[in-house]
C-alpha positions in Angstrom: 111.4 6.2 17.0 113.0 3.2 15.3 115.0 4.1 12.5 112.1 2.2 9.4 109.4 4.6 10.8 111.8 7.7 10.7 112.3 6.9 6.6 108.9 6.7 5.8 107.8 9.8 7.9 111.0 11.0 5.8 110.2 10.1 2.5 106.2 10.9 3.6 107.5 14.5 4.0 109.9 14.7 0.8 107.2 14.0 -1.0 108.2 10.9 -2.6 105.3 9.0 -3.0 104.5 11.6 -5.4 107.7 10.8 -7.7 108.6 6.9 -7.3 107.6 4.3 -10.2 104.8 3.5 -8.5 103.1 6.8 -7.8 100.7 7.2 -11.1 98.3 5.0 -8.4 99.5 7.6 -6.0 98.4 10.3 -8.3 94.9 9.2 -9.4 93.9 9.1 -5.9 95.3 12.2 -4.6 93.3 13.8 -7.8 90.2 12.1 -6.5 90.4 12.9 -2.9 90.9 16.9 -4.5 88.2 16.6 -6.4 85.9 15.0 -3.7 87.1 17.9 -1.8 86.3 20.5 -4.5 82.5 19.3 -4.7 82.4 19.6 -0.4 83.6 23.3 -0.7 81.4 23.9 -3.4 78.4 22.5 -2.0 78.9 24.3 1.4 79.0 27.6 0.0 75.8 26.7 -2.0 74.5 25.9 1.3 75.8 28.9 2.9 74.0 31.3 -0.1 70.9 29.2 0.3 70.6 30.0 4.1 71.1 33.7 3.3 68.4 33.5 0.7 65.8 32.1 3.2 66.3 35.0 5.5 66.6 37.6 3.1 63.0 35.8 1.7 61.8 35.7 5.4 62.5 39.4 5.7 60.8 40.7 2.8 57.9 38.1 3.8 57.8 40.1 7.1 57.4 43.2 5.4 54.8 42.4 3.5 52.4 41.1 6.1 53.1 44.1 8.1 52.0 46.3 4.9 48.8 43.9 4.6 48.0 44.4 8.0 48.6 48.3 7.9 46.2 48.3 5.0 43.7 46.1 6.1 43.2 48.5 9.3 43.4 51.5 6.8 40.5 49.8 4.9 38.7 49.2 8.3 38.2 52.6 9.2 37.7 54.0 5.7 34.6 51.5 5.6 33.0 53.2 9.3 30.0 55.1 8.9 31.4 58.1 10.8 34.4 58.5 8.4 31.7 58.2 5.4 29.6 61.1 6.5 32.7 63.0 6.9 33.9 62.2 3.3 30.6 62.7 2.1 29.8 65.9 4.1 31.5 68.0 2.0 29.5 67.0 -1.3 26.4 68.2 0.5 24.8 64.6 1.7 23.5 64.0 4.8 22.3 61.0 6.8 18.8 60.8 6.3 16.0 62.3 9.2 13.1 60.1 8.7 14.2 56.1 8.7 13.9 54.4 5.2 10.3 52.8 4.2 10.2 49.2 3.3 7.9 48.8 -0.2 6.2 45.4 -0.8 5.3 44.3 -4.0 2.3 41.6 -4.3 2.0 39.9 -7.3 -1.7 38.8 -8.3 -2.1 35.2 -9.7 -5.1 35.7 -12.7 
Protein backbone atom coordinates (compact mmCIF):
# COMPACT_ATOMS: atom_id res chain seq x y z
CA UNK A 1 0.00 0.00 0.00
CA UNK A 2 1.50 3.33 -0.94
CA UNK A 3 2.26 5.50 1.75
CA UNK A 4 -1.06 8.52 0.73
CA UNK A 5 -3.57 5.60 1.02
CA UNK A 6 -1.97 4.41 4.41
CA UNK A 7 -2.74 8.24 5.91
CA UNK A 8 -6.07 8.42 5.00
CA UNK A 9 -7.00 4.84 6.10
CA UNK A 10 -5.04 6.39 9.20
CA UNK A 11 -6.59 9.44 9.74
CA UNK A 12 -10.15 7.43 8.48
CA UNK A 13 -9.55 5.31 11.66
CA UNK A 14 -8.33 8.25 14.15
CA UNK A 15 -11.34 9.66 13.56
CA UNK A 16 -10.30 12.82 12.10
CA UNK A 17 -12.71 13.78 9.81
CA UNK A 18 -14.74 14.13 12.82
CA UNK A 19 -12.36 16.90 14.37
CA UNK A 20 -10.64 18.94 11.29
CA UNK A 21 -11.99 22.61 10.27
CA UNK A 22 -13.90 21.17 7.88
CA UNK A 23 -15.87 18.52 9.55
CA UNK A 24 -19.25 20.59 10.66
CA UNK A 25 -20.21 19.18 6.82
CA UNK A 26 -18.75 15.99 8.17
CA UNK A 27 -21.05 16.15 11.07
CA UNK A 28 -24.41 17.08 9.52
CA UNK A 29 -24.25 14.12 7.38
CA UNK A 30 -23.11 11.58 9.70
CA UNK A 31 -26.28 13.01 11.87
CA UNK A 32 -28.44 12.31 8.78
CA UNK A 33 -27.24 8.97 7.79
CA UNK A 34 -28.07 8.19 12.01
CA UNK A 35 -31.18 9.45 11.71
CA UNK A 36 -32.03 7.73 8.36
CA UNK A 37 -30.91 4.72 10.20
CA UNK A 38 -33.10 5.43 13.28
CA UNK A 39 -36.41 5.61 11.10
CA UNK A 40 -35.18 1.88 9.28
CA UNK A 41 -34.91 0.29 12.79
CA UNK A 42 -37.88 1.79 13.83
CA UNK A 43 -39.92 0.90 10.97
CA UNK A 44 -38.74 -2.77 11.02
CA UNK A 45 -39.81 -3.40 14.35
CA UNK A 46 -43.19 -1.85 13.48
CA UNK A 47 -43.17 -4.28 10.84
CA UNK A 48 -42.05 -7.12 12.93
CA UNK A 49 -45.14 -6.25 15.70
CA UNK A 50 -47.49 -5.97 12.68
CA UNK A 51 -46.69 -9.53 11.46
CA UNK A 52 -47.16 -10.82 15.00
CA UNK A 53 -50.52 -9.03 15.18
CA UNK A 54 -51.79 -10.73 11.89
CA UNK A 55 -51.16 -14.20 13.36
CA UNK A 56 -52.21 -13.63 16.70
CA UNK A 57 -55.67 -12.05 14.68
CA UNK A 58 -55.49 -15.22 12.36
CA UNK A 59 -55.53 -17.46 15.46
CA UNK A 60 -58.31 -16.07 17.32
CA UNK A 61 -60.15 -15.91 13.78
CA UNK A 62 -59.54 -19.72 13.70
CA UNK A 63 -61.08 -20.14 16.89
CA UNK A 64 -63.98 -18.58 16.32
CA UNK A 65 -65.01 -20.39 13.20
CA UNK A 66 -64.34 -23.49 14.91
CA UNK A 67 -66.86 -22.36 17.84
CA UNK A 68 -69.37 -21.25 14.91
CA UNK A 69 -69.12 -24.47 13.46
CA UNK A 70 -69.43 -26.41 16.80
CA UNK A 71 -72.55 -24.56 17.42
CA UNK A 72 -74.06 -24.61 14.25
CA UNK A 73 -74.01 -28.59 14.42
CA UNK A 74 -75.16 -28.24 18.16
CA UNK A 75 -78.20 -26.19 16.66
CA UNK A 76 -78.65 -28.95 13.99
CA UNK A 77 -79.50 -31.63 16.12
CA UNK A 78 -81.34 -29.68 18.76
CA UNK A 79 -83.70 -28.73 15.67
CA UNK A 80 -84.35 -32.92 14.72
CA UNK A 81 -87.61 -34.17 15.44
CA UNK A 82 -86.30 -37.16 17.42
CA UNK A 83 -84.43 -34.90 19.98
CA UNK A 84 -87.78 -32.72 20.23
CA UNK A 85 -90.01 -35.65 21.29
CA UNK A 86 -87.38 -36.46 23.67
CA UNK A 87 -87.25 -32.93 25.19
CA UNK A 88 -90.83 -32.70 25.05
CA UNK A 89 -91.59 -36.23 26.38
CA UNK A 90 -91.10 -35.45 29.71
CA UNK A 91 -93.79 -32.53 29.80
CA UNK A 92 -96.29 -35.24 28.82
CA UNK A 93 -96.68 -34.45 24.80
CA UNK A 94 -96.81 -36.85 22.40
CA UNK A 95 -96.59 -36.98 18.62
CA UNK A 96 -99.93 -37.07 17.41
CA UNK A 97 -101.87 -40.69 16.31
CA UNK A 98 -104.31 -39.58 13.80
CA UNK A 99 -102.51 -37.19 10.91
CA UNK A 100 -103.59 -33.47 11.06
CA UNK A 101 -106.86 -32.39 9.11
CA UNK A 102 -106.61 -29.63 6.58
CA UNK A 103 -109.74 -26.92 7.15
CA UNK A 104 -110.87 -24.83 4.10
CA UNK A 105 -112.50 -21.79 4.45
CA UNK A 106 -114.84 -20.58 1.36
CA UNK A 107 -115.71 -17.23 1.37
CA UNK A 108 -119.21 -16.38 -0.38
CA UNK A 109 -119.39 -13.35 -2.72
CA UNK A 110 -123.20 -11.60 -1.93
Amino acid sequence: MSNGKKNIVYNLLRGSFLTDESSFKNWRILTFVVLLLLMMIYSAHSADAKVVQIAELNKKKRELRDEDVDTSILLMKMKLESSIRDRVKSKGLYPAKTPPQKIKVTYNKE
